[in-house]
C-alpha positions in Angstrom: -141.2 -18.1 -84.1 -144.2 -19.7 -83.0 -143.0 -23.3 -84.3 -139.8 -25.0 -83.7 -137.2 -23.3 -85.6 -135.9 -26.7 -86.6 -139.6 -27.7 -88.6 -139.3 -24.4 -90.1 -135.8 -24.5 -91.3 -136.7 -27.9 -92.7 -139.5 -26.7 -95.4 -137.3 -23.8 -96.0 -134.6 -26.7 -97.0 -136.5 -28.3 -99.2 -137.9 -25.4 -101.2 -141.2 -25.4 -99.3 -141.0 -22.7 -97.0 -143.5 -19.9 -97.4 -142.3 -16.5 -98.0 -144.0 -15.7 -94.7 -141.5 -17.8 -92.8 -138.6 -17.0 -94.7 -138.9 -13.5 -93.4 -139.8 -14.4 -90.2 -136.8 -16.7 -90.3 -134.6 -13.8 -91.2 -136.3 -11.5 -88.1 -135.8 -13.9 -85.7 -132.0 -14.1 -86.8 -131.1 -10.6 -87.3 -133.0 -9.4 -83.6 -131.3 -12.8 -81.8 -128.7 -14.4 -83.3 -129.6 -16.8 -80.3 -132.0 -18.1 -81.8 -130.2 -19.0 -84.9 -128.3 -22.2 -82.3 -130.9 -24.6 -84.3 -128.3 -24.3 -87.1 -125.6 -25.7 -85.3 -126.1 -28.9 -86.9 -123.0 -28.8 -89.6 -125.3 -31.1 -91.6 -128.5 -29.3 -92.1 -126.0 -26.0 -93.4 -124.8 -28.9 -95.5 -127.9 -29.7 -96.4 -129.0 -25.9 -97.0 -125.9 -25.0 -99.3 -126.9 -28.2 -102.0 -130.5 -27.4 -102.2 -130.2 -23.5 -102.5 -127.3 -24.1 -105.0 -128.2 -27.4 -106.4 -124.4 -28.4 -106.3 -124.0 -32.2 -107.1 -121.3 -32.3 -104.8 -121.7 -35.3 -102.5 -122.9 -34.9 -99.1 -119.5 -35.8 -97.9 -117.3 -33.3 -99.8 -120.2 -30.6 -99.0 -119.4 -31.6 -95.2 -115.9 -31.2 -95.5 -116.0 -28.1 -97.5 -118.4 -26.5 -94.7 -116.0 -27.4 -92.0 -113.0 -26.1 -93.7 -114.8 -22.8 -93.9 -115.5 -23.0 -90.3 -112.3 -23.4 -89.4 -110.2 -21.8 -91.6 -112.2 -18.7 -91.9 -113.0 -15.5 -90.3 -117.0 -14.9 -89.9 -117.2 -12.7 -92.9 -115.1 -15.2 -95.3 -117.6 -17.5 -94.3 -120.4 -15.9 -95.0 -118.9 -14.4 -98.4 -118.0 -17.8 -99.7 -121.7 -19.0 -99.4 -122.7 -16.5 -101.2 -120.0 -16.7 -103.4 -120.8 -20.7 -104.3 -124.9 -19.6 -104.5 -124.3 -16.8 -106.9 -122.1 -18.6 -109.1 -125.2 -21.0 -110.2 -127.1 -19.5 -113.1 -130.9 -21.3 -112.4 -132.4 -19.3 -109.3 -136.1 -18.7 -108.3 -137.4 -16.4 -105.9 -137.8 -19.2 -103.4 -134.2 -20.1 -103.5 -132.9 -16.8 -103.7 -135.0 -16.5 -100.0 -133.6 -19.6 -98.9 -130.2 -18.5 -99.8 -130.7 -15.3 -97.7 -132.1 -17.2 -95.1 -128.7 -19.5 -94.9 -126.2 -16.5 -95.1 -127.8 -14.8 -92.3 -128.1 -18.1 -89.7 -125.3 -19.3 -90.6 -124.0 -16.0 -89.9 -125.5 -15.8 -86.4 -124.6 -19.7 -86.1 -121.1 -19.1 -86.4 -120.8 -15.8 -84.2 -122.6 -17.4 -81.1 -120.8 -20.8 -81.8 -117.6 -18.9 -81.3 -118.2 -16.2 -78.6 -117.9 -17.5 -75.4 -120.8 -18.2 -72.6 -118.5 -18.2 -70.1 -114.8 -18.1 -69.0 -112.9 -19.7 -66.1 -112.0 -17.7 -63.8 -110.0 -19.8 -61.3 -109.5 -23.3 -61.1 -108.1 -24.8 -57.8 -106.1 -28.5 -57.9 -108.7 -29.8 -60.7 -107.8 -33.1 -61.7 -108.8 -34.9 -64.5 -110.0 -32.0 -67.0 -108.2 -29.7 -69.4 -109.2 -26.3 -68.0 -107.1 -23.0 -68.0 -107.6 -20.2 -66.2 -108.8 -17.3 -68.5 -110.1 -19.5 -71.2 -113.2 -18.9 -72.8 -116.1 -21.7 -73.2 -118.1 -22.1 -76.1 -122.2 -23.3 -75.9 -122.2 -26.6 -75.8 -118.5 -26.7 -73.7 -118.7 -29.9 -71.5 -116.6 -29.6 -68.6 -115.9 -32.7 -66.5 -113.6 -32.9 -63.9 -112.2 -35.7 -61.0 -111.4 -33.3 -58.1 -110.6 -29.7 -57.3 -112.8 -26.4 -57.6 -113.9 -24.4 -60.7 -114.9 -20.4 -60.7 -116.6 -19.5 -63.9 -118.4 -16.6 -64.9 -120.9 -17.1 -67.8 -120.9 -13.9 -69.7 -124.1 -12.0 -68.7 -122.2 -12.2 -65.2 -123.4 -14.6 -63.1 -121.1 -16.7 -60.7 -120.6 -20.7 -60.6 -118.8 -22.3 -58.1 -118.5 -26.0 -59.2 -117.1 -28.8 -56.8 -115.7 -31.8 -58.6 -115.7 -34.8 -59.6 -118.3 -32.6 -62.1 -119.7 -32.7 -65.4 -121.6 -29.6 -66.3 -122.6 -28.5 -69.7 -122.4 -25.0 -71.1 -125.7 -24.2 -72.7 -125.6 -20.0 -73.2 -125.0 -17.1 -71.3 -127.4 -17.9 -68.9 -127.6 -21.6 -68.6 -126.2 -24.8 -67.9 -126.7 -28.2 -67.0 -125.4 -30.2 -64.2 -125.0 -33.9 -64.7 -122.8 -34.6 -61.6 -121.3 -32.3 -58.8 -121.7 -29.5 -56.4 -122.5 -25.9 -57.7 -123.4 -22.9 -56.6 -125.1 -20.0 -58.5 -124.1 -16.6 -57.2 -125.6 -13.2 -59.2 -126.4 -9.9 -57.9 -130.1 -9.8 -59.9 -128.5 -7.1 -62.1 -127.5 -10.0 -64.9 -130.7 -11.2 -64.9 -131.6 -14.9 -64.1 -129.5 -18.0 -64.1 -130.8 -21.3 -65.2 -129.5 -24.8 -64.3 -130.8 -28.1 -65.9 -130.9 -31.1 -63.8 -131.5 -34.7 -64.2 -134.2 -33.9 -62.0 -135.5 -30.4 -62.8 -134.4 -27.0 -63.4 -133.8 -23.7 -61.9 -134.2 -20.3 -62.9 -133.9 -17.3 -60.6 -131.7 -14.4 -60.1 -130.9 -14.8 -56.2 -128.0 -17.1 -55.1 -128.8 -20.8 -55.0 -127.2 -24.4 -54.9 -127.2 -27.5 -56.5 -125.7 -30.8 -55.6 -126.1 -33.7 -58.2 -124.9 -37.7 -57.3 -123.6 -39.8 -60.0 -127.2 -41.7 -59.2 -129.0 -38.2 -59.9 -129.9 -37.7 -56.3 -130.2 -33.6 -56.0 -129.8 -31.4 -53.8 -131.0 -28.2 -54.0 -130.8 -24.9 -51.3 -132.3 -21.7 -51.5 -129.6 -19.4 -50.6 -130.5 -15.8 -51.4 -134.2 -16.0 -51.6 -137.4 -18.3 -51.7 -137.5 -20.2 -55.2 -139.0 -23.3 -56.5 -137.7 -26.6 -58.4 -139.7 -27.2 -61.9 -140.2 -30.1 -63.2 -138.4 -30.6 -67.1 -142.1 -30.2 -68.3 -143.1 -27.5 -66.2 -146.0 -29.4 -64.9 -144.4 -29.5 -61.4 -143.0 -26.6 -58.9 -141.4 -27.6 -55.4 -141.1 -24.9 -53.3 -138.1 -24.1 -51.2 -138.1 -20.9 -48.9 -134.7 -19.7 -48.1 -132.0 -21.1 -46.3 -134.1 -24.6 -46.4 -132.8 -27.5 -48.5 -134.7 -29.9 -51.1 -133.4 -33.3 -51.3 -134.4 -35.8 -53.8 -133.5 -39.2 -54.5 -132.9 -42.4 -52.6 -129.6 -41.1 -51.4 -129.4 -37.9 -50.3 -125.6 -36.0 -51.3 -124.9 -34.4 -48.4 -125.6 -31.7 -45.6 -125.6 -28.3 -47.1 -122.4 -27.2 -47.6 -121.4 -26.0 -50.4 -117.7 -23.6 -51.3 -119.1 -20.3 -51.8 -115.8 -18.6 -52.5 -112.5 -19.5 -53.5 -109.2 -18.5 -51.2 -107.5 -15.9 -51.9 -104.4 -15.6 -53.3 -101.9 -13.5 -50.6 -99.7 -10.8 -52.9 -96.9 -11.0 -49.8 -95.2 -13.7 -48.1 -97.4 -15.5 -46.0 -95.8 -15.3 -41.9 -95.1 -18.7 -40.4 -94.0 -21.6 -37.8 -92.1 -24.4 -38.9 -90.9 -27.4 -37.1 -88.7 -29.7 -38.8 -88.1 -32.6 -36.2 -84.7 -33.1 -37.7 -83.3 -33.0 -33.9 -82.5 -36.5 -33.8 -82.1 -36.6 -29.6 -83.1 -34.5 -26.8 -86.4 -33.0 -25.7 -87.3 -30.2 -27.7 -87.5 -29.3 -31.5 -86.3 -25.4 -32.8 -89.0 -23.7 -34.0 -88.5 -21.7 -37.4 -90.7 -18.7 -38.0 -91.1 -15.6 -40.2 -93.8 -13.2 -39.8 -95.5 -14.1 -36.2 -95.4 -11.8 -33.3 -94.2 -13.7 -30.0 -92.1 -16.1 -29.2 -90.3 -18.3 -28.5 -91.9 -21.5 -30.5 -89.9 -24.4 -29.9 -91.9 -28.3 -29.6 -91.6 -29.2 -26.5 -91.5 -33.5 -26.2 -93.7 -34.4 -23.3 -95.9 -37.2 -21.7 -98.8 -37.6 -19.7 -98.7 -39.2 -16.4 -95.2 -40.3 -16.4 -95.7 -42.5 -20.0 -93.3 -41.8 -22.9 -92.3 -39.1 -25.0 -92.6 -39.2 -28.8 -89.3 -41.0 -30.1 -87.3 -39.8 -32.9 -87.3 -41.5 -35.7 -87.2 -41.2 -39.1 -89.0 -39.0 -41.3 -90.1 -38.1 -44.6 -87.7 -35.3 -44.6 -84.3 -36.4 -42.3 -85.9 -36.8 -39.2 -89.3 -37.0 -37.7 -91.0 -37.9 -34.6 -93.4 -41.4 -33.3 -96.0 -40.9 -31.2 -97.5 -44.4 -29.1 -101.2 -43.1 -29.2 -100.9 -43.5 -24.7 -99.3 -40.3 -23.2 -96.8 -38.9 -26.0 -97.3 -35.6 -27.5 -95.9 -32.7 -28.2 -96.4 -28.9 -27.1 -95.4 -25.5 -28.9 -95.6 -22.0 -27.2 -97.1 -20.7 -30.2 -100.3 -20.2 -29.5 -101.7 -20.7 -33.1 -103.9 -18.4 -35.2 -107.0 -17.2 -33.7 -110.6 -15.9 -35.0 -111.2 -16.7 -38.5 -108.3 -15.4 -39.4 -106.9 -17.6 -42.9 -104.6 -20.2 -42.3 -102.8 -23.1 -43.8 -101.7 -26.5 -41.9 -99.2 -28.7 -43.6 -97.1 -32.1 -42.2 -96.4 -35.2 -42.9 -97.8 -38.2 -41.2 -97.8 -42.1 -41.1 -100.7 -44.2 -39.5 -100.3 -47.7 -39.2 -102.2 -50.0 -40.8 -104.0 -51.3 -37.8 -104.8 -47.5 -35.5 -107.5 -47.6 -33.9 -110.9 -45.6 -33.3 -108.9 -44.6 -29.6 -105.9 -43.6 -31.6 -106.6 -40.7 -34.2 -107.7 -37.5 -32.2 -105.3 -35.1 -32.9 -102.6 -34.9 -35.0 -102.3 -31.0 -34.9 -104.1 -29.0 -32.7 -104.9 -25.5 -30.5 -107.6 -23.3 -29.1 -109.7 -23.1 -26.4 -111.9 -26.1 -25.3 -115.8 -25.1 -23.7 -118.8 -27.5 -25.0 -120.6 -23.9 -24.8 -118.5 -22.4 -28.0 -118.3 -25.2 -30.5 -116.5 -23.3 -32.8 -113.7 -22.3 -30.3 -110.6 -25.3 -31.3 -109.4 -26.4 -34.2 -108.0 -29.6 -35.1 -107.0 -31.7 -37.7 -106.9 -35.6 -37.5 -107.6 -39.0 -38.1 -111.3 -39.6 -38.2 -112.1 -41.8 -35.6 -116.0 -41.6 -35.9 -117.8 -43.7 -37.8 -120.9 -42.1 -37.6 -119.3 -39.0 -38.9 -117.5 -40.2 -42.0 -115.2 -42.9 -43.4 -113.1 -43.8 -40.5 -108.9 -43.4 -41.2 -109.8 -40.8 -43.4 -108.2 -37.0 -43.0 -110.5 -34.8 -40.8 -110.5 -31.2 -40.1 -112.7 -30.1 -37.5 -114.3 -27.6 -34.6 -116.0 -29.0 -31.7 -119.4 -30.5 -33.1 -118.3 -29.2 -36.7 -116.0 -31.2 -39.4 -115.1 -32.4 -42.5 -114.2 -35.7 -43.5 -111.7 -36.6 -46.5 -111.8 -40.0 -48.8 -108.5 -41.1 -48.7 -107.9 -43.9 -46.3 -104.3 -43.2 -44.7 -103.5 -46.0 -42.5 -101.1 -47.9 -44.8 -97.7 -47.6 -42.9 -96.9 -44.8 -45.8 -96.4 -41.4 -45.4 -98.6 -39.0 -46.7 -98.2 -35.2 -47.3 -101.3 -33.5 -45.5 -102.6 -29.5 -46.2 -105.4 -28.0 -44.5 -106.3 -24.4 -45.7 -109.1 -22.1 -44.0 -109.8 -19.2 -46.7 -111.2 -16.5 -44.0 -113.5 -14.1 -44.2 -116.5 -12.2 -41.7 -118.0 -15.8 -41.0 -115.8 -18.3 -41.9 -117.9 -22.4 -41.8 -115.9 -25.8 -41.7 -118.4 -26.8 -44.5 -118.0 -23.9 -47.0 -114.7 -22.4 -46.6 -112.3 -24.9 -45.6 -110.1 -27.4 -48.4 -107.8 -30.3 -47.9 -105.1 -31.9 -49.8 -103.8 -35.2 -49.4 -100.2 -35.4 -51.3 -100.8 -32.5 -53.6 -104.0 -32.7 -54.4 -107.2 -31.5 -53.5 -109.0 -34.0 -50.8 -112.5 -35.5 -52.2 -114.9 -34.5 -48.6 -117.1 -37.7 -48.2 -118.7 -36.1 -45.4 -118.9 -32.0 -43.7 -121.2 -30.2 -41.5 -122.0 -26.7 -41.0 -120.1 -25.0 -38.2 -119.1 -21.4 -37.8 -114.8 -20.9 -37.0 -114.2 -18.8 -34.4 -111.1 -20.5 -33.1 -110.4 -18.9 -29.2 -106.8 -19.1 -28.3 -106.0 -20.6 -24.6 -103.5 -19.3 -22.5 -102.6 -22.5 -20.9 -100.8 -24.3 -22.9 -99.9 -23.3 -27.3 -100.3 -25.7 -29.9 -100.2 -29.9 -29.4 -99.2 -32.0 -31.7 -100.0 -35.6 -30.9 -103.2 -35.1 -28.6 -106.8 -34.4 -28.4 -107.8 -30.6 -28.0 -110.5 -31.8 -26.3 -108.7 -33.7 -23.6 -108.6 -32.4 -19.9 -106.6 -34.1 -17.2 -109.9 -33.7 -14.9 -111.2 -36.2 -17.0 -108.7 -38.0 -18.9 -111.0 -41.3 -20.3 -112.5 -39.2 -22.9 -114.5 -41.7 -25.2 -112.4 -41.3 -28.4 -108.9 -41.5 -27.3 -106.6 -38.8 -26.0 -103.3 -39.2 -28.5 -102.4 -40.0 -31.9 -100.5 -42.9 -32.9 -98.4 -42.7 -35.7 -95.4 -40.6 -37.2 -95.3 -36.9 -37.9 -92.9 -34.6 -39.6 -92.4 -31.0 -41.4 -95.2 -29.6 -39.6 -96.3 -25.8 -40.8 -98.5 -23.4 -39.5 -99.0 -20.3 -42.0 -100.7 -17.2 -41.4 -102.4 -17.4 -45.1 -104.5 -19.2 -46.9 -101.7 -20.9 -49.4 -102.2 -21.4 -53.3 -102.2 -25.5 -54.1 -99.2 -24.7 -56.0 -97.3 -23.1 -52.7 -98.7 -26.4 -51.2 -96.9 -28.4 -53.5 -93.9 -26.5 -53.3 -93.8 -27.1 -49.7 -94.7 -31.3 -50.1 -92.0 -31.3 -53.0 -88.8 -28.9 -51.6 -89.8 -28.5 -48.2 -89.8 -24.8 -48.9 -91.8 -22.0 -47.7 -92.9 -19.9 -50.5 -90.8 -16.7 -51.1 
């Protein structure tokens, strides 16, 4: 339809539209029942019923009656009972009679896109704050807004959104949506056709992968994964180019660096193999290592301290007993070597900074791998950040060498805290894209994460540490941000898998592995 189908529906409303647009009304509607979305207005059907009948119903009880059909009936009830209120009126012309056509076949096509699903939720990871189910269907015009977690949907031409909360994102169709806050990316093979996504800023519409990152102060970010494409302006009287692999930022504050979750863990169909240490000893210099699943052996913590300084003390923890560490020579070391590669894993423990730690103080609460400045990728290590120029310091922080991501939740209150940190695998597994935390259940806002490829290289010198910095060599022992970590720890995991939030949560709650 060359005009706005809106303009056109009016005349036909009112009795004025041409027989020339009637049938090109009822065209347009039986070849796209797309098209027919201008009718989604419950009003204007309203409106459409009392002319082409002229009922004297008020507009009020004609509202309520068309609602009651919509949700009370089936499609073809629907449909029958406007005809059957239009052909119980004795006065018709051949105008209305088109008119009346006209309504029972948008209507029709209203009602059959209004209720067939865009798109469907395909996984949703710890989201807080929303109402969303896995498996459910969303309507055009869905709204789905979220405080934390991840979101999998897959509209229903078959393209892939990954959306990062906190999010809002509209459902438009099958093959479009708008993004009013959060972090998405658009994954398609090209066979589907193209993708488009609305922005405060712009939109994009192209059939290769590509990602989006929108502030609450609609500052964007937008890469070109899978191809060279261009930003347009809501007009179309602008283009930006962006070649592939290159990122677009616009706005006064840029989001981020360009990470983005590409995939979702998976979910392991066997029980995942671990190392568990429960601190529960109480005395003595060691604590029993519990394992299922990993080759080697054995795994017991052994207490230690550097330079003849103290030992971690026992102590109480969140689960019986735990273990304090004084942030000078006390730390812990496991003959489990930890999990190498990219291989999936899963970190869980307990911890309790004080309120006053220091910047010297938060390198490392769990750690293991090789350390050499030429393979940043080689360690991995989760902490305390320390670094204010790489994030919000006291924060959780899961790292490589020269490759991180920083959490929101400041931990240093004296409290413990329940601390997951899961690396999904896969052929090139990044800190930025495939790694999630949780703080206390629930999936870890990142306020800040680079790009760094995981290829964690396993040292034979010494297993994991709990307590001090991977990075720290007794050859040069005043490394500039601290060697141990000062604070409590307890219930520490190591799994061979990439656990589900809710075997995370089982773990925080029962202290159980999953079975």
């Amino acid at each position: 339809m060359m005009e706005k189908e809106d303009e056109v529906l009016a005349r036909i409303l009112a009795g004025d539209g041409t027989e020339e647009e009637i049938r090109r009304a009822l065209a347009v509607a039986e070849m796209n029942p797309e098209a027919a979305r201008c009718l989604a207005d419950l009003a204007a059907i309203d409106a459409m019923l009392g002319i082409a009948a002229e009922d004297e119903f008020t507009r009020e009880r004609s509202v309520h009656e068309t609602m009651k059909f919509l949700r009370e009936q089936e499609q073809e009830n629907f449909v029958g009972a406007v005809r059957q209120r239009l052909q119980g009126r004795r006065h018709w012309n051949r105008g209305i009679s088109a008119a009346a056509a006209a309504i029972t076949i948008f209507a029709s096509g209203w009602f059959y896109v209004a209720t067939r699903p865009v798109a469907t939720v395909l996984r949703a990871e710890t989201v807080q704050g929303g109402k969303l189910r896995e498996g459910s269907g969303l309507k055009a015009g869905s709204r789905i807004q979220f405080d934390s977690g991840i979101l999998e949907v897959q509209g229903a031409k078959g393209s892939t959104m990954i959306v990062e909360g906190p999010a809002d994102l509209e459902m438009l169709s099958a093959d479009e949506a708008r993004l009013n806050q959060g972090r998405m990316v658009v994954r398609t093979s090209g066979k589907e056709g193209p993708y488009t996504v609305t922005t405060a800023k712009g939109f994009v519409r192209a059939d290769k992968d590509y990602a989006l990152a929108m502030s609450k102060q609609s500052d964007l970010e937008f890469v070109a994964m899978g191809s060279d494409l261009s930003l347009e302006s809501g007009d179309r009287s602008k283009s930006m180019a962006v070649k592939k692999g290159d990122t677009l930022l616009l706005g006064s504050a840029p989001t981020e660096d360009a990470s983005f979750y590409t995939t979702l863990p998976p979910r392991a169909e066997t029980p995942a193999p671990y190392v568990h240490w429960s601190m529960d000893e109480g005395r003595g210099d060691s604590s029993k290592a519990d394992s299922r699943g990993m080759p080697g052996g054995p795994f017991d913590l052994k207490l230690m301290a550097d330079q003849g300084g103290k030992e971690p003390e026992w102590t109480g923890g969140r689960f019986k007993g735990g273990l304090d560490f004084d942030g000078k020579s006390a730390f812990a070391e496991s003959g489990f070597p930890g999990i190498e590669g990219g291989a999936p894993r899963t970190v869980c423990f307990w911890v309790k900074a004080p309120a006053d730690l220091s910047n010297r103080e938060g390198f490392a609460i769990v750690s293991w791998g090789r350390f050499d400045s030429s393979k940043p990728g080689g360690v991995w290590q989760i902490s305390i950040n320390p670094l204010e120029e790489e994030g919000p310091v006291g924060r959780i922080r899961v790292g490589t060498h020269f490759g991180y991501l920083v959490g929101n939740t400041d931990l240093r209150d004296g409290k413990w805290h329940h601390v997951a940190a899961v690396l999904f695998g896969g052929s090139r597994p990044d800190i930025g894209t495939h790694v999630i935390a949780y703080i206390d259940g629930k999936m870890e806002q990142i306020s800040r994460r680079t790009l760094r490829m995981i290829d964690t290289d396993l040292d034979a010198s010494h297993g994991v540490w709990i307590g001090r910095n991977i990075t720290d060599r007794p050859e040069s022992p005043s490394i500039q941000h601290g060697r141990f970590f000062r604070g409590g720890v307890d219930e520490v995991y190591i799994f061979g898998a990439a656990l589900s939030p809710t075997e995370i949560r089982g773990v925080m709650e029962r202290n159980e592995v999953p079975k």
